[in-house]
N, C-alpha and C positions, 0 to 999 in steps of 0.2 A: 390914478386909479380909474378904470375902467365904467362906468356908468350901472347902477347896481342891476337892473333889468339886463342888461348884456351879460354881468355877471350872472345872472341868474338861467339866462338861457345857453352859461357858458357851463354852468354845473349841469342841466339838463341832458346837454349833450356827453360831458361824462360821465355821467352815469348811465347815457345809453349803450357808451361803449363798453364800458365794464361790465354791465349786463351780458351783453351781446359776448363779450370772449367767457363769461363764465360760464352762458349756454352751451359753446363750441367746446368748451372741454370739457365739461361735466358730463355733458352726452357723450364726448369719448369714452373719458372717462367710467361711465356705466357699462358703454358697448361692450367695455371688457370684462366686465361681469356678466353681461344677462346676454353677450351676443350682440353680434350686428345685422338680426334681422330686421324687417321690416314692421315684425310686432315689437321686437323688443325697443328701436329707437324709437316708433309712435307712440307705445306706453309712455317712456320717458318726456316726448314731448309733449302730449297732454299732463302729463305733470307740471311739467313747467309753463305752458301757458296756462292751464286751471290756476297755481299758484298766483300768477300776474292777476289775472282776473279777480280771482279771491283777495288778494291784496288790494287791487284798486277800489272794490269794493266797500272793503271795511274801512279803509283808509281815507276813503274818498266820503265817507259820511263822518267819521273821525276829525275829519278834516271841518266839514261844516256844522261841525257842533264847537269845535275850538278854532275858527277865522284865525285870530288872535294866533294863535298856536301853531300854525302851520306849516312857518317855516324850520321851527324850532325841531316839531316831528319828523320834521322832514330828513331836517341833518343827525337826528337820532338813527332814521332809517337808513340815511347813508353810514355811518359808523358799527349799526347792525348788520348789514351785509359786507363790509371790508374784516369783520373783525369772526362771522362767520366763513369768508372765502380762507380767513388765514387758517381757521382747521378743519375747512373741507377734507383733506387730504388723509385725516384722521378720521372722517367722518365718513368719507366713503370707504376707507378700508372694515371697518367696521359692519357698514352696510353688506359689504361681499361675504365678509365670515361668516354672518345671520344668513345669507342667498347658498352660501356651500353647504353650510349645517341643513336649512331647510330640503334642495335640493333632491335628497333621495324618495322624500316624499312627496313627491311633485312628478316626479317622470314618470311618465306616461298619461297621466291625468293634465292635460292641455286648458282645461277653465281653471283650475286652483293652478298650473303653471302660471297663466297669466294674469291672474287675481293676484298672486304674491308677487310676480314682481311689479304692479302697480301698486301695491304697496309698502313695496320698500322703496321706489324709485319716488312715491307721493310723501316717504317718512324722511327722506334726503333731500327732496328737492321743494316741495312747500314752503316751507319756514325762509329759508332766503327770496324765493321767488314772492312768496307776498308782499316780504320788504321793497323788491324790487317793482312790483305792482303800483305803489304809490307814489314814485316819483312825480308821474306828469298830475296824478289830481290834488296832491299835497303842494306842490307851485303851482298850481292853477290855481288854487283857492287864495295860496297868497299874495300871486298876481293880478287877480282878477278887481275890478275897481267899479264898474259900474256897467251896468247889460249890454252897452254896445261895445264895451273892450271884450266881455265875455270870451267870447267864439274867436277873436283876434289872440287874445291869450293863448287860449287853450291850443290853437293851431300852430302856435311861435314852438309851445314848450313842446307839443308832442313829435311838431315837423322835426326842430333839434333835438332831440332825444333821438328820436328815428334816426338825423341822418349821424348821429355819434354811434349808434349801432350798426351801421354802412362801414363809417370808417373803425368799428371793433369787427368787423365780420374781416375787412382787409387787412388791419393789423395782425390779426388772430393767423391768419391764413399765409400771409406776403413773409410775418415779422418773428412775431411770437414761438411760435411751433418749431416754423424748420432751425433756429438758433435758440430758443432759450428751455420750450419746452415744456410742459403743462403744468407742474407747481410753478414755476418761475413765471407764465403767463397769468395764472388766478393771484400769486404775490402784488403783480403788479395791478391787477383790477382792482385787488381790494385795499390796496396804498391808493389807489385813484380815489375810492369809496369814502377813505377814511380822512383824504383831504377835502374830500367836496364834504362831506360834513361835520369837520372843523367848520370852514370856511362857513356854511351853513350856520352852525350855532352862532358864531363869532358876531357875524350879520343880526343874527334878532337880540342877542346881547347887548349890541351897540344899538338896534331901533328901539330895544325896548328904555335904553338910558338915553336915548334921544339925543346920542352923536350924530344920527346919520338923519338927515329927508325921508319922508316915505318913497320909498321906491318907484320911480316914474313910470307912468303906467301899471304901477302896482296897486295892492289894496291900499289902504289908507290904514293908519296905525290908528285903532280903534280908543287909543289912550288919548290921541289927539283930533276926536273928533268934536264939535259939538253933542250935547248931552242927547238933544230933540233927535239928534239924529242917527241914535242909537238903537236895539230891538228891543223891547221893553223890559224883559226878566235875563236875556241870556247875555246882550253882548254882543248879539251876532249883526251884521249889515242888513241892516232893512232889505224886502224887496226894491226890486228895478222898477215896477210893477210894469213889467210886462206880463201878459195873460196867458196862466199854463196852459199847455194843449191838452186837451180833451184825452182821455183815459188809452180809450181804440183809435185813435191816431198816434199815440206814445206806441203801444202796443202793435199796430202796423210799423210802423218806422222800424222800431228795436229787430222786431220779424226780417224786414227787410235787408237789416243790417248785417242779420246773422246770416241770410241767405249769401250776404257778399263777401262775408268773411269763408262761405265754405265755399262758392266760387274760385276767389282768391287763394286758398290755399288747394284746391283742385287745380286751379291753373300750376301754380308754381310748382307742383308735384309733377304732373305732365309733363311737363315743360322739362324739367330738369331731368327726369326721361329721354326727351329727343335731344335738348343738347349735348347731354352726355352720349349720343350716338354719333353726334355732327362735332363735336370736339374733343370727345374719349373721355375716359370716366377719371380722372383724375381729381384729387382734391383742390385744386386750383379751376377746374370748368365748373363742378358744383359749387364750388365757394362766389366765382364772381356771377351767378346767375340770385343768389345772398343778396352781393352786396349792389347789383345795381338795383333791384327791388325795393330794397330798405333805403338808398337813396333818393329813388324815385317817390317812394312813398314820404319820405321825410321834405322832399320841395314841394310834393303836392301840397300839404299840410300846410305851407309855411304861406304857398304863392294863394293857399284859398282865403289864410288869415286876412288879407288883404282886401278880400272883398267884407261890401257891407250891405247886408241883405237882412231883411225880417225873417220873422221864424218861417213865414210863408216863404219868403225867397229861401230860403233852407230848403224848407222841404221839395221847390220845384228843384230845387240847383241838387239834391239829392238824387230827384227822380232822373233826369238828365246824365248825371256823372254815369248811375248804375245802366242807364241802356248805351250809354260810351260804350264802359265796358263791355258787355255783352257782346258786341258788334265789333268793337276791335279782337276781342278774343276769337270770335268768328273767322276774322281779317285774316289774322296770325296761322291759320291753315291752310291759308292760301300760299304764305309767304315761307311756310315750314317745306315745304320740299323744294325749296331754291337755295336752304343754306347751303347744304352740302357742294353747291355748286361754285357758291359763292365765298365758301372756304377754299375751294378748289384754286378758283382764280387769281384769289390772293393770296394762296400759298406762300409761293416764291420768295416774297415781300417779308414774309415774317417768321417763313423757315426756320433761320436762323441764329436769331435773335430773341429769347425767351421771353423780355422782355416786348419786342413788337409781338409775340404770341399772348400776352396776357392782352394787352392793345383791340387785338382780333377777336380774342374770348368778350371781353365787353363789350366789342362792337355786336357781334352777333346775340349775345344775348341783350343787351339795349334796343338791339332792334324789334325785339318782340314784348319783350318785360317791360320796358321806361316808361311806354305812355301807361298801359294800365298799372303800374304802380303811379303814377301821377293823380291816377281820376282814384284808385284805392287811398292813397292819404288826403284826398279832398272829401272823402264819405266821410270819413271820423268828427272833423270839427261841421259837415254839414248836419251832421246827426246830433250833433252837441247843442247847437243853433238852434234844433226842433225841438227836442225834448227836454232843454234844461234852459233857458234865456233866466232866469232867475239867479241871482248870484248866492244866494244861501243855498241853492242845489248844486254847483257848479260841482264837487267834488264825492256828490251822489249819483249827478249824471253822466260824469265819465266814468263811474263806478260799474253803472248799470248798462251801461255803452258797452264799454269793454270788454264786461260778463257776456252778450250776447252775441259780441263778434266774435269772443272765442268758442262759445257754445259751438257757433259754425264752423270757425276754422278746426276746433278738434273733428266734427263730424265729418268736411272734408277732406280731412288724412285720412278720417278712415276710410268712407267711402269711396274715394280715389285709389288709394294704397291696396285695398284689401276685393274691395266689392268691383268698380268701374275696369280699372286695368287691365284684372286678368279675367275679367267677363265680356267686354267688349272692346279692350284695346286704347290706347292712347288718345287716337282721333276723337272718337266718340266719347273719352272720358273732360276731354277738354268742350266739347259742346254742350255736355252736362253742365259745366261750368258757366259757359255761357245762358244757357237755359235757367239759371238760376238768379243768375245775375239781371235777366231782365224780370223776371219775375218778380223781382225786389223791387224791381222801377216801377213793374204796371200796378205790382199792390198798393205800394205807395202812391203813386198817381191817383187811381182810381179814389182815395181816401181824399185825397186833397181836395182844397175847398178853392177850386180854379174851374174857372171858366173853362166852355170848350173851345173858344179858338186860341187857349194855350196847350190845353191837352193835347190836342191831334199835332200839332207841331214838333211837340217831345216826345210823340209815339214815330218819329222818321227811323230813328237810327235802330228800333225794334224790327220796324216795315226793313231797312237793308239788312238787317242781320239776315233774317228770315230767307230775301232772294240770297245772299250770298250761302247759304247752307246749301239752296235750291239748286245752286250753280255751281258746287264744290267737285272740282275733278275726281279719279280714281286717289286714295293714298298710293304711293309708291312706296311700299315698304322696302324693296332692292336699294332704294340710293341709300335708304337710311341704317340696315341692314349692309351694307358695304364698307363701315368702318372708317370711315375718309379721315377722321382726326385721327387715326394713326399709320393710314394705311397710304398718304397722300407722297409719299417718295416714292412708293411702289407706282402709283398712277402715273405720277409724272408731273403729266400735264391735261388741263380738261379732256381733250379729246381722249386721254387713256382711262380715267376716270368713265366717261361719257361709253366706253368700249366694254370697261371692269362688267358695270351697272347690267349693261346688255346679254352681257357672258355669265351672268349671276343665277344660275337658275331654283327658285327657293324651294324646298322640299318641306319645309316648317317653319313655322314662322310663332312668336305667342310673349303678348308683351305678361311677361309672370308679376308676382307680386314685390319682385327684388331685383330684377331685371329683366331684359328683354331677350329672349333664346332664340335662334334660328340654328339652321341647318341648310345650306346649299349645297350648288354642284358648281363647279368652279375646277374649268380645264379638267374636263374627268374626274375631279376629284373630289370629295365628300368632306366641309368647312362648319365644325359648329362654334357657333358665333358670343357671345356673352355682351350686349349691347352693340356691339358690332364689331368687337374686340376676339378675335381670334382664336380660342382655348385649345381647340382639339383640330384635327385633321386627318384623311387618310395622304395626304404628304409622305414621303419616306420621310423624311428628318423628322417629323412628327411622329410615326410611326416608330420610330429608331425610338423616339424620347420616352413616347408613351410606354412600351415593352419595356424598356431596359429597368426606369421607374420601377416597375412591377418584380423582374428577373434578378435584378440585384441583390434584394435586401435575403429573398426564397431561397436564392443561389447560397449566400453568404451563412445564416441562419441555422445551427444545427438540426432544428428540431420546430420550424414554424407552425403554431396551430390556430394561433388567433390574431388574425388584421385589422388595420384601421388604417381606413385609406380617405382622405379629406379630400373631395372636390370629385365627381364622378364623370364631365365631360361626355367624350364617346363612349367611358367603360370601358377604354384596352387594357388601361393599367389594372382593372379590377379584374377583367379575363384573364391577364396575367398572371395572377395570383391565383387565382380561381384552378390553372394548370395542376397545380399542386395540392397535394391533399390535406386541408387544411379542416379547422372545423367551423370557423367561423368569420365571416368579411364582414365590418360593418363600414360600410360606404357612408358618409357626411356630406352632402349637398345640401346648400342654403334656399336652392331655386328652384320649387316642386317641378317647373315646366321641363327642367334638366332631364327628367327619364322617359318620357315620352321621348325629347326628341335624341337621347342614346340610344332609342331603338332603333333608328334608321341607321344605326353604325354595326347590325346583325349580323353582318358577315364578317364583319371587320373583330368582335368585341367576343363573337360564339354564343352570342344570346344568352348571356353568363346575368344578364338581368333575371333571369328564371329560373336561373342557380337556386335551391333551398338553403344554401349554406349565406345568401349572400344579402343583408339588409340593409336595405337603403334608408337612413334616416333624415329627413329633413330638417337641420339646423344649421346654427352657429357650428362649423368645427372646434375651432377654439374654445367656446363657451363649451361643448360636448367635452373636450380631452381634460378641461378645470373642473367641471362640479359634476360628471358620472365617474362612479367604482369601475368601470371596468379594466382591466387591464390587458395588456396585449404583448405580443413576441413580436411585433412590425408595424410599426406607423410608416404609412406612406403620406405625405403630404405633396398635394399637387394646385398649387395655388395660382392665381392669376399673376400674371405680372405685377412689378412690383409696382410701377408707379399705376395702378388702378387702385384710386380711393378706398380704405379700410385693409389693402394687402398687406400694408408693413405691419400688420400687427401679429402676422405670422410669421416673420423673421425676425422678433426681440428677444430679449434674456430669460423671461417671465415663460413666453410659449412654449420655448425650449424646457423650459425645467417644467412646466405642466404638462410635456409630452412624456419625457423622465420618470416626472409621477405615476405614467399610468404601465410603462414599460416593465415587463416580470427582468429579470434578472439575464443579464447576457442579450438583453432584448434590442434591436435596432432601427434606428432613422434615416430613413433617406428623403429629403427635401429637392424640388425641382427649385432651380433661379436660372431667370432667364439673364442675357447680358446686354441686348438691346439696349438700354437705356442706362448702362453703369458703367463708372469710372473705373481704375483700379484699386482705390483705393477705398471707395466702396464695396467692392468684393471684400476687402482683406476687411473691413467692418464685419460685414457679414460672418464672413467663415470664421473672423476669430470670435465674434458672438457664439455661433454655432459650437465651436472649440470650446470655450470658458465649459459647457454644459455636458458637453458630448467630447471628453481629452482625445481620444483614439475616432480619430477624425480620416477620411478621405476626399478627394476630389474626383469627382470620375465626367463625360463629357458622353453627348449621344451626338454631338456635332455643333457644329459653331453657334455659337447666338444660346446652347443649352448645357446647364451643368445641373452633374447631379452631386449634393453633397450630403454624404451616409457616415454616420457618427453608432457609436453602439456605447451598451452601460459598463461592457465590460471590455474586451479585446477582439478585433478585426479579425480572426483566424481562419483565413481562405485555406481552403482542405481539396485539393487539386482530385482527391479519388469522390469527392462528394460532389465538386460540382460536376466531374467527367459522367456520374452517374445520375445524378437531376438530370442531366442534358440529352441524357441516350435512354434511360429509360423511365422519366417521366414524362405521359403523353402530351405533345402538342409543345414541349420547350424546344426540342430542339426547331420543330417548324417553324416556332415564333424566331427565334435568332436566326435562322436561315435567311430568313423575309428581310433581314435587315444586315445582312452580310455578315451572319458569324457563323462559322461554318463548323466551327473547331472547337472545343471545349475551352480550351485557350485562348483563341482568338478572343474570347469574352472581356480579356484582359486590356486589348487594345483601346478600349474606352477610359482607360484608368488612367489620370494626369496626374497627382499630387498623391503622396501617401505620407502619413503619420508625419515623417523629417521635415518633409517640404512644405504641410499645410502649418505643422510649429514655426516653421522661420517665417511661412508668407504674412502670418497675421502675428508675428510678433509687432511690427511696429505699427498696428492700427490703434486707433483712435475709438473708442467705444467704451462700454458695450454699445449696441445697439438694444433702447430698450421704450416700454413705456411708455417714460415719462419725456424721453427724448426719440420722439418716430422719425427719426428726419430722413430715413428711405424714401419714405410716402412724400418727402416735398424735395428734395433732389432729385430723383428722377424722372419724376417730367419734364425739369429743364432743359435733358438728353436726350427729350423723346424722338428727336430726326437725328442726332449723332450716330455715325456710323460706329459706337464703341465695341459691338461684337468681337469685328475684327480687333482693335486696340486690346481686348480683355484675352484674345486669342495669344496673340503677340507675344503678348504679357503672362503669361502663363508657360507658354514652350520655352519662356528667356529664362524662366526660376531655375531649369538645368534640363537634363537628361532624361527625357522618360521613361522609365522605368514602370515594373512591375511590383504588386504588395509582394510581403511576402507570402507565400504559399507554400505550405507546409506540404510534402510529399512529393516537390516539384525536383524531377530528375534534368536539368535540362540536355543533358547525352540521350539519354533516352524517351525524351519526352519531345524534345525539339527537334524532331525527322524535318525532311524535306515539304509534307506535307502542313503541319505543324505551320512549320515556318511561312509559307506563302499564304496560309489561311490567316495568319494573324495580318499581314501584310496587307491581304486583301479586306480585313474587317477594319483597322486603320485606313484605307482609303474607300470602303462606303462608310464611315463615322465622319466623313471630311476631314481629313487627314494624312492626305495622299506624302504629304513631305516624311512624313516617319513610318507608313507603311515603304515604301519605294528601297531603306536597307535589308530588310526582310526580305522582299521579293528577289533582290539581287541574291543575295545569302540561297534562299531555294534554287535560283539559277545553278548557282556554284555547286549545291551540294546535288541538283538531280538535270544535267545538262539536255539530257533528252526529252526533258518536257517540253512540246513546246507550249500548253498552255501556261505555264510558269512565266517565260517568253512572253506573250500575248498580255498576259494583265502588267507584267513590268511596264512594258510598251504604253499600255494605256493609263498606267499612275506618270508616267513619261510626260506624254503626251498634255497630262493634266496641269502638269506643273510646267509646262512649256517649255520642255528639252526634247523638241521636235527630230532632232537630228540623233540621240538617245532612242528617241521610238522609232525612227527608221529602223534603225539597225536592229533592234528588237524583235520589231516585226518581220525583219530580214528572216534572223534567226529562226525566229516560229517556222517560216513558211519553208528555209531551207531543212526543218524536222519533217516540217506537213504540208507537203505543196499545196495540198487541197482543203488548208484550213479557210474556212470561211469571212469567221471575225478578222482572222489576221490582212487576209486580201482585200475585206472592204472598208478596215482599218487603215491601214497604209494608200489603197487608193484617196480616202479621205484626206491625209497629209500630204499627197502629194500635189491631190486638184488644188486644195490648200494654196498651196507653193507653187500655182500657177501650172503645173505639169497635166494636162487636161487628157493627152493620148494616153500617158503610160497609165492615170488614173483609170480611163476607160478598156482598158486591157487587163485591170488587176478586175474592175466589175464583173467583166465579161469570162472571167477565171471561174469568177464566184456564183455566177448565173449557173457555168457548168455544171456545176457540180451543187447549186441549190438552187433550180428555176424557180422557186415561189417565195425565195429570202426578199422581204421588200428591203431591206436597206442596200442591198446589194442593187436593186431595183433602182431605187432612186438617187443611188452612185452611177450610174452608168445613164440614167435621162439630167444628170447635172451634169457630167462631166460631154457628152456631146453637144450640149448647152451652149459650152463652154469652149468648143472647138472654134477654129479658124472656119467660115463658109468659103466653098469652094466658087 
């Protein structure tokens, strides 16, 4: 048997782990109640730390009123939160029903919104949390033996506690989630709970029958003490007598504490800001930027226990840790626009290997988090050392400790989250931080009863914070703004990266209160950005996606009057809709800075943001389509990728029938899924999730890497005279599908992969639902995030069989499918990407209208595409022998033949094409390559 002090700081630590995974899923768990904004997770977590607090508090004098008693309460505390986590899952369902009932009395009124849910999230999450508050000063009080173990104690129990919360933040995040899944992760916290307080009772049972030694380095079993050296009425251990500190030196210090706690949590909110721009927003980059902080902070704690210093050496070793701080946080701005670089260069190395990618996420964030999480868990037991050296307070003044770091750390979440970020931006919200942090040092200082030639010596690292602000280069918001954790295959290699940055030109830029927004210009063309993760574009494939999004469900719909379109991006998808004469769009964006910067997409979107029909609401989507009445004839949802942290919870079983709920009857879904990052048989998860909800299912495609999949409540019934008449005469549809190669009423079709037969066999043998309580989209797909699976998911899709068209009711195809017909559909499958199954079409128009030759000319160039070079010869043969003086055809063909080495006849087909179009530049610059290319005479 293990040594019981080792036992005891073996329970410490799990119970910090079971904390730490109940946190991670309980705030999921909420998010999917009240939303995953930026107020509703802060609510929630000033609940849960106020609880902690509250708990250490009352516990912590609990404690020193029954010594005696402490360990005993202790393992009661543990067996009240294992026996609580087991009907959480009851207990928050519960919570949601009171949040949906309440709800209609809430919207619009934003202070009673966010009053109620502080306190239903304070009626859920208190009662455990305070249990859990107690751990480190309920063993501390019955660790604690005499004034100079004090502060050794308390630094062992909360270091390990901390760092069991490190490894519950990695469990939770590596283990838990993507295989077992959120009841099955809190089952297993609170089996953790309920052994360690067994284990707990078991222990004072046997000290109190005096099987066991008092606990080495522990208190002393007050039953086996001598009588003299007892406290005279209660019981309790005599003082140390060491000499408490003065009233306004308790009262600086505690001040200073809090200042470092709202530091501290300013820093790590920033932070977790920029690395999710330098490693992408996935739940794996926020998660280990967690866990190396809470481990950082749990050696600090352990490696301060160590030292042995008077209350004074406390308080200098306090005032020192916090101007550390300050000045390394300073540091870390210097050091913040080199990651991207320095992700850049190690790309390579851990590419492809998920596992050296978690490697590189902790190195990167270690590099900036470790030390001040080191000097942050040496504050706590420095603070303990000044304000409490008395061992009858021990369990009042981590009480009181506690209370006033959280005080800080809630204030800043908020004012980081809400006030600093989106008023002045990241850089300056982390010097806030720093600014804070030494201000806790010189208050403290200044109080202290130290000579001056120690003061001025612990005032250095204030003196370089100070020139280093003085000497802080430009921020470069481009490199960070660039995307690199997801965009670094694209780059390449530094030097293309180092080319991106330069060619990046930002038009907007604004760190919001949920994330960070830009807008560039990139190769001509107009990029808005979502932490630096790529949402919208004027890109034709984007373009294709965003439109089609919009045109589908309009097209489809008999009779559409009322939208809901989740995610607002550029606004094309909303101008899309907008086309049509509807009565009402309510647009869902989470990120107020979102419409600002859609306005610089005005020519692109028709400035459809100044539409009257069209309201843009900022929330939760999700939490918006659960708890508001309203209902709709078309939900669009257009969500970020999926593996960006909090996305999978718009592709499970639950959202899907909450979108159901709000749909009128015959009403329809159409959902964007990107495929970048999925397997196949994640898709067939997906679509059969999608399927279980929505039976009368389709797949449809705006081009590789995007799918759209549109499910309806009642039957798919494409009406061939309805869409031919949306398309001709409602203004601005057909220009929209022109812009994006549909030319043809029909041709609309060529976007459509799977229909009703094919999407029932594809997801017949998946594996799901995809739901809830099991998100495991959100932790598989950033595994994939450099896999090339687009194409794999492409592959994989054209192999199901034949593509085909829905059915369409009124669809003659003698009479419907002319010549023109046909080559338009032909043509709309090869700009969809798609040239291999537009190319029998094109042939087919050949056959049925021989004389065309631009029929001719675009075969040639889906030919050409797919690289049957000696097919588009002859193709373009054809054209030119209809149109000698066609121009595409002649500076086409020149191009395959400079191609193939033939440089004169290339330059004879330019010089055709000059004739007959002196100012055609491509003709232009076929005739100065191809004498380029000649023999010199």
């Amino acid at each position: 048997m293990p040594p019981p002090s080792r036992l005891l700081l073996a329970m410490a630590a799990g119970s910090g782990l079971a904390a730490l995974v109940y946190q991670v899923v309980w705030m999921r768990r909420l998010a999917l109640v009240f939303g995953s904004t930026t107020l509703a997770t802060s609510t929630v977590l000033v609940a849960f730390l106020g609880g902690l607090a509250l708990g250490a508090w009352v516990l912590g004098r609990a404690a020193d009123r029954r010594p005696d008693g402490a360990l005993a309460l202790f393992g009661l505390v543990e067996v009240g939160t294992g026996l609580y986590g087991l009907a959480s899952p009851w207990i928050f369902r519960g919570i949601e029903i009171i949040y949906l009932g309440l709800y209609p009395g809430l919207e619009g009124r934003p202070g009673l919104y966010a009053g109620a849910q502080f306190a239903l999230s304070a009626l859920v999450i208190l009662p455990p949390t305070m249990l859990m508050g107690g751990t480190v000063p309920l063993l501390s009080r019955h660790l604690a033996a005499a004034a100079g173990g004090t502060v050794r104690g308390v630094a062992s129990l909360y270091g390990w506690n901390t760092v069991g919360a490190a490894l519950g933040a990695a469990l939770t995040a590596y283990v838990l989630l993507p295989f077992l899944g959120l009841r099955a992760a809190v089952r297993l916290a609170a089996s953790a709970n309920l052994v360690i307080g067994a284990v707990a009772l078991l222990l004072d049972a046997s000290r109190r029958m005096g099987t066991l030694r008092p606990v080495r380095g522990g208190t002393p079993d007050a039953g086996h003490m001598p009588e003299a050296d007892r406290a005279p009425e209660t019981g309790r251990l005599p003082e140390s007598g060491l000499a408490t500190p003065d009233p306004v030196t308790v009262f600086v210090v505690l001040q200073g504490f809090g200042l470092s706690g709202l530091a501290a949590m300013t820093f790590e909110v920033a932070w977790a800001r920029l690395l999710a721009m330098v490693m992408g927003s996935s739940v794996y980059a926020f998660g280990t930027l967690v866990v190396v902080v809470l481990a950082g902070i749990g050696a600090g704690s352990v490696l301060y226990g160590r030292m042995r210093l008077t209350p004074g050496g406390h308080v200098f070793a306090f005032v020192v840790i916090e101007l550390l701080i300050g000045l390394w946080t300073v540091v870390s701005l210097l050091i913040a626009p080199h990651l991207p670089f320095l992700f850049m260069r190690f790309f390579p190395v851990f590419r492809d290997a998920f596992g050296w990618q978690v490697a590189a996420q902790i190195g990167l964030a270690g590099l900036v988090g470790f030390v001040p999480a080191l000097l942050w868990g040496a504050t706590f037991p420095a603070v303990i050392g000044t304000i409490g050296p008395a061992l009858s307070r021990v369990g009042r003044s981590i009480g009181t400790a506690y209370a006033a770091y959280t005080v800080g750390t809630v204030a800043g979440a908020y004012l980081s989250g809400f006030v600093l970020i989106p008023a002045v931006g990241v850089r300056a919200t982390i010097l806030a931080g720093a600014l804070a942090n030494l201000l806790a040092g010189i208050s403290v200082l200044l109080r202290a009863s130290l000579p001056w030639r120690r003061r001025l010596p612990a005032m250095a690292p204030a003196a370089l914070a100070l020139l280093v602000v003085l000497t802080l280069p430009p921020w470069p918001r481009e490199v960070f703004a660039a995307g690199i954790g997801f965009f670094a295959p694209r780059f390449g290699t530094m030097e293309g990266f180092t080319r991106a940055v330069a060619g990046l030109r930002l038009l907007y830029y604004r760190d919001g209160i949920n994330s960070t927004i830009s807008v560039d210009e990139t190769e001509g063309q107009l990029v808005y950005r979502s932490n630096g993760k790529t949402d919208a574009s004027t890109y034709p494939s984007d373009i294709a996606n965003q439109l089609l999004l919009g045109h589908l469900p309009m097209l489809l719909h008999p009779a559409p009057r009322d939208v809901f379109v989740l995610g607002l991006g550029s606004a094309m998808t909303a101008a899309a809709v907008a086309r049509y004469p509807v009565r009402r769009i309510d647009v869902v964006e989470i990120e107020p800075a979102a419409r600002e910067a859609a306005r610089l997409f005005g020519r692109h979107n028709q400035g459809v943001l100044d539409d009257p029909r069209l309201r843009i609401l900022v929330a939760d989507g999700r939490n918006r389509l659960l708890a508001a009445s309203d209902r709709y004839d078309v939900v669009i949802s257009d969500p970020s990728d999926l593996w960006v942290a909090g996305t999978g919870t718009l592709f499970t079983l639950e959202f899907y029938r909450s979108v159901r709920a709000r749909l009128n009857p015959g009403g329809v879904m159409i959902q964007w899924i990107h495929t970048h990052t999925l397997a196949p048989p994640d898709l067939a998860l997906l679509v059969g999730t999608f399927r279980s909800v929505f039976p009368r299912a389709e797949l449809w495609t705006s081009g590789i890497g995007d799918l759209l999949l549109m499910g309806s409540t009642g039957h798919l019934n494409w009406d061939r005279a309805q869409v031919a008449s949306r398309t001709e005469h409602v203004p601005g549809v057909r220009e929209d599908l022109q812009s994006i190669g549909i030319w043809h009423s029909l041709a609309l079709f060529a976007g459509h992969m799977l229909g009703e037969p094919q999407i029932a066999a594809f997801a017949l043998g998946a594996a799901g639902p995809h739901t809830d309580d099991r998100p495991v989209m959100e932790f598989r797909t950033p595994r994939l995030l450099y896999a090339d699976t687009a194409s794999e998911i492409e592959a994989f899709l054209n192999g199901l069989g034949a593509p085909s068209f829905p059915r369409i009711s009124g669809l003659e195809p003698v009479r419907d499918l002319d010549a023109d017909a046909t080559y338009l559909i032909g043509f709309a499958y090869a700009s969809l990407g798609r040239p291999k199954l537009g190319i029998p079409y094109m042939e087919r128009s050949t056959a049925m209208a021989p004389e065309r030759p631009a029929f001719f000319v675009g075969l040639a160039n889906q030919y050409r595409e797919v690289g049957r070079v000696r097919d588009a010869e002859a193709a373009y043969g054809r054209a030119l022998a209809l149109e000698p003086g066609n121009v595409e055809a002649l500076v086409a063909l020149g191009e395959v033949l400079l191609e193939a080495g033939q440089a004169g006849r290339a330059l004879a087909l330019a010089q055709r094409a000059l004739r007959v179009a002196p100012n055609d530049p491509r003709a232009g610059a076929l005739a100065e390559r191809a004498r380029g290319k000649q023999p010199q005479p």
